[in-house]
LUMLOTOR-586835 format. One record per residue (C-alpha): residue in three letters; chain; x, z, y; residue number from 1. Coordinates in pm, 1 decimal. Layout:
{sedo ALA	drenkol A	east X	up Z	north Y	keke NUM};
...
This chain:
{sedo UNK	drenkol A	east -1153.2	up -448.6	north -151.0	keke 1};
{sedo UNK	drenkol A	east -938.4	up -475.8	north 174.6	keke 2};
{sedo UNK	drenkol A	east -682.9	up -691.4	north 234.3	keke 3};
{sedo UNK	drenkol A	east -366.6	up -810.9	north 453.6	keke 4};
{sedo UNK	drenkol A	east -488.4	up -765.1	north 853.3	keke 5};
{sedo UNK	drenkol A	east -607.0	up -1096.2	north 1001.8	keke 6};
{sedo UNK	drenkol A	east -266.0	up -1206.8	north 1162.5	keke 7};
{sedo UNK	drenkol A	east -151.7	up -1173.2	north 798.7	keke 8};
{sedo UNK	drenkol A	east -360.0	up -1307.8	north 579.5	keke 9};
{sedo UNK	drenkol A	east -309.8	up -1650.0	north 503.6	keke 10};
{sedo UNK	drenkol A	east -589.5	up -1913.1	north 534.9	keke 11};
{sedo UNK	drenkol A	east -704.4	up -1903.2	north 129.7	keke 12};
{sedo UNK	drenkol A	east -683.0	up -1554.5	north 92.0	keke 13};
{sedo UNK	drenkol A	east -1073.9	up -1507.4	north 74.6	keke 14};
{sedo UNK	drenkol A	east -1124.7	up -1792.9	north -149.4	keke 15};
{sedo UNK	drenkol A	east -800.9	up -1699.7	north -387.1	keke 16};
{sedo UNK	drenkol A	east -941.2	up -1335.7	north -422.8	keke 17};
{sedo UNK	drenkol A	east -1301.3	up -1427.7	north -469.5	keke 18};
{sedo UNK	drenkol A	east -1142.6	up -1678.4	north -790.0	keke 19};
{sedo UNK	drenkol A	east -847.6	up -1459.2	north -898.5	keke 20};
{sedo UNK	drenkol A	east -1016.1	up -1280.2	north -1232.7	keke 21};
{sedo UNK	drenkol A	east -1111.2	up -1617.3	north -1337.3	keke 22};
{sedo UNK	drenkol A	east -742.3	up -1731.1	north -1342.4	keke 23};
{sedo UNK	drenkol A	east -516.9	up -1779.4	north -1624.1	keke 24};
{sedo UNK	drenkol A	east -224.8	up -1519.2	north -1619.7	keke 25};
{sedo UNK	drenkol A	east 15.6	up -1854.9	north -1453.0	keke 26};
{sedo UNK	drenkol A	east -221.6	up -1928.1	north -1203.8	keke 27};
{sedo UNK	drenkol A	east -272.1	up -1590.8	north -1125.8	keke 28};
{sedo UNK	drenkol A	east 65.3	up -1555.6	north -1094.1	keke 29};
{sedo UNK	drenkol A	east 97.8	up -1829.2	north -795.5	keke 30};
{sedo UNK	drenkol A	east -190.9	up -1733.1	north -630.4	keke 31};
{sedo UNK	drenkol A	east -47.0	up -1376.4	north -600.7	keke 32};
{sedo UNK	drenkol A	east 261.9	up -1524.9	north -452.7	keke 33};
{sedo UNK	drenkol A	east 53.7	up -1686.2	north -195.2	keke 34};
{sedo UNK	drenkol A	east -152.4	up -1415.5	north -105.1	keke 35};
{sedo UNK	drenkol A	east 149.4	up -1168.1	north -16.2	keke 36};
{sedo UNK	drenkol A	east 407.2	up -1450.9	north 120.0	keke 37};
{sedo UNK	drenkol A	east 153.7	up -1677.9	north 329.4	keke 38};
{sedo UNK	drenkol A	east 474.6	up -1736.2	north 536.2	keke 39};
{sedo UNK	drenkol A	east 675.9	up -1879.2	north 289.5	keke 40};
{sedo UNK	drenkol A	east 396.5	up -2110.4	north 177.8	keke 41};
{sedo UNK	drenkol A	east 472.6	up -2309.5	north 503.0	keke 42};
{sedo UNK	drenkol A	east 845.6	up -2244.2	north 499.0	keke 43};
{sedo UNK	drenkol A	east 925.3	up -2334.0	north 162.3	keke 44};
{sedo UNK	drenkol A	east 963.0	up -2618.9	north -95.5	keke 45};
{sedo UNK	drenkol A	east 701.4	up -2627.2	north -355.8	keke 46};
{sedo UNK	drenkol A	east 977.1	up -2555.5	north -617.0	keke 47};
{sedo UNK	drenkol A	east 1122.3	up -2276.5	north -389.1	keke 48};
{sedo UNK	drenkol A	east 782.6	up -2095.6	north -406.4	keke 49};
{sedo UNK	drenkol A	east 733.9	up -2186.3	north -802.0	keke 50};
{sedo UNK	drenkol A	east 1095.7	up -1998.9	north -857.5	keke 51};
{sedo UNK	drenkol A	east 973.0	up -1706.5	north -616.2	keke 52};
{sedo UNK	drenkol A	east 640.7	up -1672.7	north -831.5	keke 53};
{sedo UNK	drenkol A	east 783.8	up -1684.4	north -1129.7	keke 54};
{sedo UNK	drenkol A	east 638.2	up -1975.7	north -1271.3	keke 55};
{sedo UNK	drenkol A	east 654.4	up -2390.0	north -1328.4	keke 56};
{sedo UNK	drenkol A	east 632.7	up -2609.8	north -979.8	keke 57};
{sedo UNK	drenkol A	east 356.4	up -2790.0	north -1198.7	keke 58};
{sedo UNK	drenkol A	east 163.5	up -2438.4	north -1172.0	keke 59};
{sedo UNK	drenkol A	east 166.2	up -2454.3	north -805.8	keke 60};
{sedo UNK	drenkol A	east -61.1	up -2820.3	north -803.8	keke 61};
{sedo UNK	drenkol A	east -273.9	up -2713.7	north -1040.9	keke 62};
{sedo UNK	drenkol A	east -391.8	up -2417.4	north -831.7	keke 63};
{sedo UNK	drenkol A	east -372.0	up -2612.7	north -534.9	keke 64};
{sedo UNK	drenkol A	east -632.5	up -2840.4	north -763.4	keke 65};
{sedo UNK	drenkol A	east -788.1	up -2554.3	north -839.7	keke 66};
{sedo UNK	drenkol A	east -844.8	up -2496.2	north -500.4	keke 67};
{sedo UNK	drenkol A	east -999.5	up -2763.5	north -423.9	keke 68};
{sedo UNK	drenkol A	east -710.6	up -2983.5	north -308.8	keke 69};
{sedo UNK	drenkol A	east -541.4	up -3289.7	north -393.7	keke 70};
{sedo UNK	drenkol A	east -223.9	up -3128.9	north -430.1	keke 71};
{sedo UNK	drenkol A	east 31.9	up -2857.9	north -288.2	keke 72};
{sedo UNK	drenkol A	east 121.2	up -3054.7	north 3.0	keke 73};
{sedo UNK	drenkol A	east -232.7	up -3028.2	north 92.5	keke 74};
{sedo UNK	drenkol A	east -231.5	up -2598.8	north 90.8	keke 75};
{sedo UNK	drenkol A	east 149.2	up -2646.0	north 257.5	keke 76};
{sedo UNK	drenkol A	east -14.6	up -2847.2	north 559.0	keke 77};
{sedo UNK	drenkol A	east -278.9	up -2610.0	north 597.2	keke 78};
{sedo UNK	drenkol A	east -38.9	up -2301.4	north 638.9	keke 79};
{sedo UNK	drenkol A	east 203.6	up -2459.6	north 842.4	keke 80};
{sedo UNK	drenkol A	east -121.6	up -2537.7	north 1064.0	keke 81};
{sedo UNK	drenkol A	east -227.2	up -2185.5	north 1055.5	keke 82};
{sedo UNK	drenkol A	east 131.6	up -2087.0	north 1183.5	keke 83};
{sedo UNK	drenkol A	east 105.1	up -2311.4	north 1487.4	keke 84};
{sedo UNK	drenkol A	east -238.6	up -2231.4	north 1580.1	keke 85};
{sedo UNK	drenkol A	east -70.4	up -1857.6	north 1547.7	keke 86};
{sedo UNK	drenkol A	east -345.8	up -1762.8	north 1268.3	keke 87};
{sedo UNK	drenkol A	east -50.3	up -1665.2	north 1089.8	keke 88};
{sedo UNK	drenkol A	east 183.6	up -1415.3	north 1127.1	keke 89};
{sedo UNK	drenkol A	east 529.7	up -1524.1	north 1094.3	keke 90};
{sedo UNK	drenkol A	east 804.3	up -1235.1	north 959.5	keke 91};
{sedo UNK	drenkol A	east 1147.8	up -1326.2	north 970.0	keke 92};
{sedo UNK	drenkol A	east 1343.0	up -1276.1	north 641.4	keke 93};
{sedo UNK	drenkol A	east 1640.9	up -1082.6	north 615.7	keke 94};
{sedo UNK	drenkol A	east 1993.0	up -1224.4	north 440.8	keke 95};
{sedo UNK	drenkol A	east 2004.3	up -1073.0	north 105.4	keke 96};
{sedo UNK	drenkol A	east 2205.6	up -700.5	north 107.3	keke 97};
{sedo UNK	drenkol A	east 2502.8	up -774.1	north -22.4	keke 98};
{sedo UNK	drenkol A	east 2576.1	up -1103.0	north 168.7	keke 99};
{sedo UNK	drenkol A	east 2465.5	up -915.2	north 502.7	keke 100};
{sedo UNK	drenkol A	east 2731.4	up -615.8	north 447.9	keke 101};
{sedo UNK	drenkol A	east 2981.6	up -846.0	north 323.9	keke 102};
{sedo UNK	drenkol A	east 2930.8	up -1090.3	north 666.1	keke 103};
{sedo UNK	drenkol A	east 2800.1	up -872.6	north 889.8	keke 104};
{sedo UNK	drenkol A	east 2902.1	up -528.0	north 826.2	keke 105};
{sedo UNK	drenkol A	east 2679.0	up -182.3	north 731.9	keke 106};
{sedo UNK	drenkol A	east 2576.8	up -119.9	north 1108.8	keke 107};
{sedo UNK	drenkol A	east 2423.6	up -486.2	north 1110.1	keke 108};
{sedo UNK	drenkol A	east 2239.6	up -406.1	north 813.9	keke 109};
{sedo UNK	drenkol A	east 2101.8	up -65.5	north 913.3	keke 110};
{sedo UNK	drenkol A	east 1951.0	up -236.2	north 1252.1	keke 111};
{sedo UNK	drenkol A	east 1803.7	up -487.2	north 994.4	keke 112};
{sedo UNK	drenkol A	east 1651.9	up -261.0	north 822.9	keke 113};
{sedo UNK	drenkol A	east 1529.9	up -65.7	north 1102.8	keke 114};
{sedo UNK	drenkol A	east 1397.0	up -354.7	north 1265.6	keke 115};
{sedo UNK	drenkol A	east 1201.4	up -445.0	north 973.5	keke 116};
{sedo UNK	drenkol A	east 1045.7	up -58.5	north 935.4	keke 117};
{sedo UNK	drenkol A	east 947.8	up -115.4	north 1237.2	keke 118};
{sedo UNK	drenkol A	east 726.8	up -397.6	north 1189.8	keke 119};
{sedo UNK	drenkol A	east 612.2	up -292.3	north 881.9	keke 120};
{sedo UNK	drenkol A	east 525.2	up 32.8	north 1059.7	keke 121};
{sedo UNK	drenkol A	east 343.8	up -153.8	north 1371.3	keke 122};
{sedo UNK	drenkol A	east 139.3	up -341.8	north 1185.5	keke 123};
{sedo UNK	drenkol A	east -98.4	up -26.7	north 1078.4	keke 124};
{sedo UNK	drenkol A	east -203.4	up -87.0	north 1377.0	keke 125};
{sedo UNK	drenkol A	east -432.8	up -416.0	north 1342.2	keke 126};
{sedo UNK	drenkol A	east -766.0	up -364.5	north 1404.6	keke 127};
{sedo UNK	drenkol A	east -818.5	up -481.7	north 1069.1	keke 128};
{sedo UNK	drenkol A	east -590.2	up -195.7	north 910.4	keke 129};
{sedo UNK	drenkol A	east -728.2	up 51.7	north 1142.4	keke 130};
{sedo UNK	drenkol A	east -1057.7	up -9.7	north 987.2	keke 131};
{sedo UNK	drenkol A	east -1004.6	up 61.5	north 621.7	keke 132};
{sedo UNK	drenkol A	east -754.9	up 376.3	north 764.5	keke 133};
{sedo UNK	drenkol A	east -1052.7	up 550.6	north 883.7	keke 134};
{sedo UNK	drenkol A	east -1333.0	up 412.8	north 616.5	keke 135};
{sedo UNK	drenkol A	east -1057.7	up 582.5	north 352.4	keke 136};
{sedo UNK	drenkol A	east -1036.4	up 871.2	north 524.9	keke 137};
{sedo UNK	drenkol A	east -1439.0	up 896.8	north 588.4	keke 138};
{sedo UNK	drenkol A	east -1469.3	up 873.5	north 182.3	keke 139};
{sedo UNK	drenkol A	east -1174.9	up 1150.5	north 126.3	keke 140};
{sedo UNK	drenkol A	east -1319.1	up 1386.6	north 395.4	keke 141};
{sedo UNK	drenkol A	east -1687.3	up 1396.6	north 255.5	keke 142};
{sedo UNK	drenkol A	east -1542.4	up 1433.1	north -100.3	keke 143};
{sedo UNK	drenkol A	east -1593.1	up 1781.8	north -283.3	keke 144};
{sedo UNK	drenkol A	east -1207.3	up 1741.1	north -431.7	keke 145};
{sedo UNK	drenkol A	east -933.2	up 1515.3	north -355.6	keke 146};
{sedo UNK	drenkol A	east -737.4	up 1416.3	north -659.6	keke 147};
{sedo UNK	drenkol A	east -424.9	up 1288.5	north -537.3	keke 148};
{sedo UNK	drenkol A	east -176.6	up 1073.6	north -816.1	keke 149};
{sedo UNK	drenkol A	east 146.9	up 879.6	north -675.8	keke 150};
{sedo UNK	drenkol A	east 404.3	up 889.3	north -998.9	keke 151};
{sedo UNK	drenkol A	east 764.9	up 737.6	north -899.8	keke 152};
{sedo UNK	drenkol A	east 841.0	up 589.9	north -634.1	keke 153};
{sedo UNK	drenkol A	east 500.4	up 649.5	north -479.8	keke 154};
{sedo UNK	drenkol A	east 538.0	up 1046.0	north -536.9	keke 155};
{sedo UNK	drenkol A	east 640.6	up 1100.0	north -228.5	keke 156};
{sedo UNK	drenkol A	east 326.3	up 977.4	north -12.5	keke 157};
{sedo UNK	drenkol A	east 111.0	up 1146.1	north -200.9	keke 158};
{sedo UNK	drenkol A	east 264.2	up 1426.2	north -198.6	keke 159};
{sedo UNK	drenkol A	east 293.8	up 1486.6	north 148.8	keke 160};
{sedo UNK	drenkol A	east -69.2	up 1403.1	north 217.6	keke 161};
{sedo UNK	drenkol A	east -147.0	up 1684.4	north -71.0	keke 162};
{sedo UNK	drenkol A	east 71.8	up 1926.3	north 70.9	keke 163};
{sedo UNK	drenkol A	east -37.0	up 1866.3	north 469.7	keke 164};
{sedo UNK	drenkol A	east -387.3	up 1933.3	north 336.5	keke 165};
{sedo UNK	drenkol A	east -286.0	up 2217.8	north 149.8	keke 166};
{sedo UNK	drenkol A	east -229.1	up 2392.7	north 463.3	keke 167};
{sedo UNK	drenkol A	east -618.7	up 2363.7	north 523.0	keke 168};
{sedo UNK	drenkol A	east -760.2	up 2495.2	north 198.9	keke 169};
{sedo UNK	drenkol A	east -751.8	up 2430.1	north -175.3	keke 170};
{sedo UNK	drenkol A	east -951.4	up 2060.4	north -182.1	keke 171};
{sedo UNK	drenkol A	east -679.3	up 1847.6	north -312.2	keke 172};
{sedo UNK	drenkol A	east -514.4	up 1848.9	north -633.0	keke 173};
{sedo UNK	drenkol A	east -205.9	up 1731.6	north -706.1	keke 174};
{sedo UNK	drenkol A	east -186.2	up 1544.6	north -1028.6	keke 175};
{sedo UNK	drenkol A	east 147.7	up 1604.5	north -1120.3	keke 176};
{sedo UNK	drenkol A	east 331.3	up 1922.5	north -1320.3	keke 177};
{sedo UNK	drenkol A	east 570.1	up 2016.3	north -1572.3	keke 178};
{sedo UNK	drenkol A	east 469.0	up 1954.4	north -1929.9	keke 179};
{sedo UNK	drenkol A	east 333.8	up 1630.1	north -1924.3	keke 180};
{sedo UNK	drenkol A	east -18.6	up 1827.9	north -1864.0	keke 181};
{sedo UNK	drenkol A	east -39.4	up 1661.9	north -1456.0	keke 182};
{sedo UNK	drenkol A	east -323.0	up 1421.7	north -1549.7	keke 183};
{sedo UNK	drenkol A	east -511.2	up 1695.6	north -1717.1	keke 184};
{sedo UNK	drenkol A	east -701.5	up 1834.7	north -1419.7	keke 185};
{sedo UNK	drenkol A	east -881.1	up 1513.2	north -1362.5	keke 186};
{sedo UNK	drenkol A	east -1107.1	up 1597.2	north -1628.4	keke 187};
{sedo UNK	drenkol A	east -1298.2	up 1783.7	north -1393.4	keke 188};
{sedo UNK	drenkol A	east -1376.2	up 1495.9	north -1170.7	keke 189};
{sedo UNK	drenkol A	east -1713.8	up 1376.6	north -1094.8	keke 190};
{sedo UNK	drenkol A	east -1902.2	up 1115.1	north -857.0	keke 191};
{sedo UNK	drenkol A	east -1864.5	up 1420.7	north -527.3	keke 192};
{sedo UNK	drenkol A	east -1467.0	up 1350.2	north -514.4	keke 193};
{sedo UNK	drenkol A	east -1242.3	up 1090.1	north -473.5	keke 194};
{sedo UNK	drenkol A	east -875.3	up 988.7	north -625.6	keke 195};
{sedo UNK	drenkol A	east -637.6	up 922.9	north -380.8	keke 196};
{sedo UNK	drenkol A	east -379.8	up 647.6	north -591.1	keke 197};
{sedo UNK	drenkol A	east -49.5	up 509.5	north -485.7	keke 198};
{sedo UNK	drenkol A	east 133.0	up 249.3	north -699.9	keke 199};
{sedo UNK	drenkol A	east 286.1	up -90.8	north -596.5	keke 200};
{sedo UNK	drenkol A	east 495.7	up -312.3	north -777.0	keke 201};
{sedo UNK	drenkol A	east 621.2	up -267.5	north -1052.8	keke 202};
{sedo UNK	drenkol A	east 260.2	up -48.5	north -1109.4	keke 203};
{sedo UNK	drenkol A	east 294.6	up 270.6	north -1283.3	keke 204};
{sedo UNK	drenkol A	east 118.9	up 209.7	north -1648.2	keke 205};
{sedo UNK	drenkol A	east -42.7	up 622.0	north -1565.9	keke 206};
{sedo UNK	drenkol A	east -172.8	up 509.9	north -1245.9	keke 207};
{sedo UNK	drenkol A	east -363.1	up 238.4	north -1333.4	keke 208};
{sedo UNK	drenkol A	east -475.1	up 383.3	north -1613.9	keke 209};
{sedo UNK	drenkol A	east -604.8	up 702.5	north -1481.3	keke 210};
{sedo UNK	drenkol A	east -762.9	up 461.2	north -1141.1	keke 211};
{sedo UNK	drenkol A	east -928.6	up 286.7	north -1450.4	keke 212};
{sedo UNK	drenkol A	east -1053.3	up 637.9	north -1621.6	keke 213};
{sedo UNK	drenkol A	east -1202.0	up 739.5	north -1290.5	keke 214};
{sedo UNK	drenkol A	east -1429.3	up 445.7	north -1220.2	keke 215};
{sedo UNK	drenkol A	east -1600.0	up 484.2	north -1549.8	keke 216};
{sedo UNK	drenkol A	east -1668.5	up 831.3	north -1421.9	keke 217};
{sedo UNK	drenkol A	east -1773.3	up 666.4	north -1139.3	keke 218};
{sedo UNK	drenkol A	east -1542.7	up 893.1	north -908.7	keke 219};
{sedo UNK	drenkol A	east -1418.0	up 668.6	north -619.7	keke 220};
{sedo UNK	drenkol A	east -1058.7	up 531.1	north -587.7	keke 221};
{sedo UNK	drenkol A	east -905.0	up 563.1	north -228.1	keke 222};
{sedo UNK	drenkol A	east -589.9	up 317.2	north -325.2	keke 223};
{sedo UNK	drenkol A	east -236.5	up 268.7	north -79.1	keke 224};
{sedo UNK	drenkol A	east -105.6	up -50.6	north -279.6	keke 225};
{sedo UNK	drenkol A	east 64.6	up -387.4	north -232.4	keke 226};
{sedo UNK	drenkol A	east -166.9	up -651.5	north -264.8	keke 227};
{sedo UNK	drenkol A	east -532.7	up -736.1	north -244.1	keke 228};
{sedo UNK	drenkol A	east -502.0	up -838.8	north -663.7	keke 229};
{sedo UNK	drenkol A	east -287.2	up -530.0	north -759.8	keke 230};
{sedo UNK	drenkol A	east -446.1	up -351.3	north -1069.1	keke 231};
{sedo UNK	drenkol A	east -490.3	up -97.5	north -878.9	keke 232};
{sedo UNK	drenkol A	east -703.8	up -279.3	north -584.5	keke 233};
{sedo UNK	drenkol A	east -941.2	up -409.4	north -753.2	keke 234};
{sedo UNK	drenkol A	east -1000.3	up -63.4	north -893.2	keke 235};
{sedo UNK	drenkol A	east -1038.9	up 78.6	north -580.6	keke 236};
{sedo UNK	drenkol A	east -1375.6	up 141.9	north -349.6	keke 237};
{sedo UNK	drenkol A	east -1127.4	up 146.0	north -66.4	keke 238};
{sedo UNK	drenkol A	east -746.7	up -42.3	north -40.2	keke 239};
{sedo UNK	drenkol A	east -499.0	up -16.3	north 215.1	keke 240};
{sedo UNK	drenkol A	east -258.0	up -265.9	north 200.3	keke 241};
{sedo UNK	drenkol A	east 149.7	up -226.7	north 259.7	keke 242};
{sedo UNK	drenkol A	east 430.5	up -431.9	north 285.1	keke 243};
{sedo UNK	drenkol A	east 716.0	up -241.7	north 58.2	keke 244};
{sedo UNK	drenkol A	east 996.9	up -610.0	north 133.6	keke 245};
{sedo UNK	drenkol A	east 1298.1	up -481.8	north 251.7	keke 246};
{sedo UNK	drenkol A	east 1614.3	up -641.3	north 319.6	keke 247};
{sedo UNK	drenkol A	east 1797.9	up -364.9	north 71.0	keke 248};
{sedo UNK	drenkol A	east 1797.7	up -357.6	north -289.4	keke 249};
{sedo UNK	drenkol A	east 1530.5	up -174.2	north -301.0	keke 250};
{sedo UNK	drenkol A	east 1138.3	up -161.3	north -207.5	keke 251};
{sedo UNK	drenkol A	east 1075.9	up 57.5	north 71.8	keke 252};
{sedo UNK	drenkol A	east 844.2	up 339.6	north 99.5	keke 253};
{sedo UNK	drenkol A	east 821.8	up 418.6	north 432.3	keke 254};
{sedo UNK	drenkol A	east 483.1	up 216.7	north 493.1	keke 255};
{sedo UNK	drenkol A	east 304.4	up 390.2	north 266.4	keke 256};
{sedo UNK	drenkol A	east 480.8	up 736.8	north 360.9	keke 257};
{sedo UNK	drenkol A	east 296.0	up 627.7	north 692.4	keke 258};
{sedo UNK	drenkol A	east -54.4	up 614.9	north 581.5	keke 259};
{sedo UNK	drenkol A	east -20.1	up 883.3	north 381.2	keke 260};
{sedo UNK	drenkol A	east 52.1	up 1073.3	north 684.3	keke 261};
{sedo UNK	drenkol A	east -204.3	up 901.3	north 888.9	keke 262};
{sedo UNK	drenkol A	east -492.9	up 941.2	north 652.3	keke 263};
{sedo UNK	drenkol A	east -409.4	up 1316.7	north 650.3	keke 264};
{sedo UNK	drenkol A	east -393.6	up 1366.6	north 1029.0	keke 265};
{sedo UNK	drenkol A	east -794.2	up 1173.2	north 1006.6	keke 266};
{sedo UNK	drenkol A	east -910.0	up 1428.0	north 723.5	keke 267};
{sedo UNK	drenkol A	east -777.8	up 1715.4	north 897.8	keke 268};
{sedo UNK	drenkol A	east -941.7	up 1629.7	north 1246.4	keke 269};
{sedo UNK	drenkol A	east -1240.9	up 1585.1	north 1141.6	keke 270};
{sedo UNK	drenkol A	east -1268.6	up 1968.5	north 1004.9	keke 271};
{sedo UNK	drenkol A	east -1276.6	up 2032.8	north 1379.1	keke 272};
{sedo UNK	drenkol A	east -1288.8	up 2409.7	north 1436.4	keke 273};
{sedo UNK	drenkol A	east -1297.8	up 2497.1	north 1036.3	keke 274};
{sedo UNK	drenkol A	east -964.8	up 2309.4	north 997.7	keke 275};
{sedo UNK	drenkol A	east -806.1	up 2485.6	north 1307.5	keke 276};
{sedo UNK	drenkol A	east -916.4	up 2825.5	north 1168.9	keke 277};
{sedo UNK	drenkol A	east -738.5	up 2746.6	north 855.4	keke 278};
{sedo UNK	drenkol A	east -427.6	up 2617.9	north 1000.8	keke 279};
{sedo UNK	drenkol A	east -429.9	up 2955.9	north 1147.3	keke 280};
{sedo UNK	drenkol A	east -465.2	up 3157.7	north 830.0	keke 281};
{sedo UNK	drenkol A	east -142.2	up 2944.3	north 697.9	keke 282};
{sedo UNK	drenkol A	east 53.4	up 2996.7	north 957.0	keke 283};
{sedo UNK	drenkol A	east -30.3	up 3389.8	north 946.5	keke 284};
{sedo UNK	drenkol A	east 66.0	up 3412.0	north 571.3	keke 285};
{sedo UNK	drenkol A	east 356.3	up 3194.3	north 593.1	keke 286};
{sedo UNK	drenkol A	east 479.4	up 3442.4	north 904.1	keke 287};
{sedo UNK	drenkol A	east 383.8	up 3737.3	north 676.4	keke 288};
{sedo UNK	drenkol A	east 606.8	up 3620.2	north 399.0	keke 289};
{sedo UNK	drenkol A	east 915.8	up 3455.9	north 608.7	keke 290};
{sedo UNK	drenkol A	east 902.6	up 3120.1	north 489.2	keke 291};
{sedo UNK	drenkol A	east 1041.5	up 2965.4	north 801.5	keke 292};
{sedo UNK	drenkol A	east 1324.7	up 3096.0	north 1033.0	keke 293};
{sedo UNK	drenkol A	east 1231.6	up 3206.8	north 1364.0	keke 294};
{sedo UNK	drenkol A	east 1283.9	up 2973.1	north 1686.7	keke 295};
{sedo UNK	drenkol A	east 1574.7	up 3056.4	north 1859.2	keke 296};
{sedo UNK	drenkol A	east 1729.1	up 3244.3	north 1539.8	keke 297};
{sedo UNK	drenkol A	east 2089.0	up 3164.3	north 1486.1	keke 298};
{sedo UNK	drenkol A	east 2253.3	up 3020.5	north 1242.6	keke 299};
């Protein structure tokens, strides 16, 4: 299972992980909210977090207790420490979307946003992340078949690592079509391939289901996900971890649009000369049948 990259992770991440299954649905609730906001566990009131997490301030002691500690002070103290010491990584929130447009104006929040992309964006590159973006894409380059499944929001990703490895050959199969019939063709799976999953929160009921199908058919799950306790984490033989907190309405993508594209770029290098004579093949039968204009044509 991977997890958030070092300067990210907060100091109980190992030991909330290691307990989580054995958590009641409350506590498992908090300790979520701790493991993807280790910031706000130094920044925040104890019934600030609670609200956040979805649950009673009295559920935040007793995982502190279950924890090991006297109480939530006790887990406060020891992230606020681990900001100091610079152990932790501290993000800067942005205003909520409306009240930034209203006060600020749209230009003000577009920067925001960009900022925050950015960051989001920069931190694939921790050694950490690095590290589980090239053990992923050692399992999907020494599978037989890629299986690739992002339904929603997550479509996207997925489908741009499909189709950039479509231009190489036939070894990845999108699991999505017209008739309801898209999670058909993973019938044909075995222990030689490898799913490739996206899903973050709120988690697509298919995708964890068909992540859960595959590992009792003991085909590997390459996952792009949330958090180190999404469902579909601790399905997977290898996790890479995004951030989708955006100062908009909505959850952003980009991250994961990112490592889709990374990951790709790593299978397709490694098929050194085999990949290049492919690429060449594409490009001849796209030319054949016009697909793109030609440089310099006008408009």
């Amino acid at each position: 299972m991977s997890g958030r990259a070092a300067a990210d992770r907060g100091p109980l991440a190992d030991r909330i992980v290691a307990a989580f299954d054995e958590l009641s649905p409350q506590l498992q609730a908090a300790a979520r909210h701790i493991l993807d906001r280790p910031d706000d566990v130094a920044l925040l009131s104890m019934r600030e977090q609670a609200r956040e997490a979805g649950v009673p301030p009295a559920t935040m002691t007793r995982l502190a207790k279950r924890l090991g500690f006297d109480g939530f002070d006790a887990v406060r103290s020891l992230y606020a420490g681990a900001i100091r010491d610079g152990t932790l990584g501290f993000a800067g929130k942005g205003d909520e979307q409306v009240r930034t447009q209203k006060l600020r104006g749209d230009r003000a929040l577009a920067a925001e946003m960009a900022a925050a992309l950015s960051r989001q964006v920069e931190r694939l590159g921790d050694p950490a992340t690095l590290d589980r973006l090239t053990a992923a894409a050692s399992a999907l380059y020494t599978a037989r078949r890629i299986y690739c499944l992002g339904l929603r929001s997550c479509h996207s990703a997925v489908w741009h690592f499909h189709y950039m490895l479509s231009l190489l050959g036939d070894r990845t199969v999108m699991l999505d079509d017209a008739g309801g019939t898209g999670l058909d063709a993973i019938r044909g799976a075995t222990a030689k391939d490898v799913v490739l999953a996206a899903s973050v929160e709120p988690y697509s009921r298919a995708t964890i289901e068909t992540a859960r199908y595959a590992r009792t058919c003991d085909v590997p799950v390459v996952a792009i996900t949330d958090s180190e306790v999404s469902p579909l984490a601790r399905l997977a033989s290898h996790a890479i971890l995004v951030s989708t907190d955006s100062p908009s309405f909505f959850h952003t993508m980009t991250p994961l649009l990112a490592v889709a594209e990374i990951v790709a770029a790593l299978v397709a290098g490694r098929g050194g000369q085999r990949a290049l004579d492919a690429l060449r093949h594409t490009e001849s039968q796209l030319a054949t049948f016009g697909v793109h204009l030609p440089r310099g044509a006008k408009p």
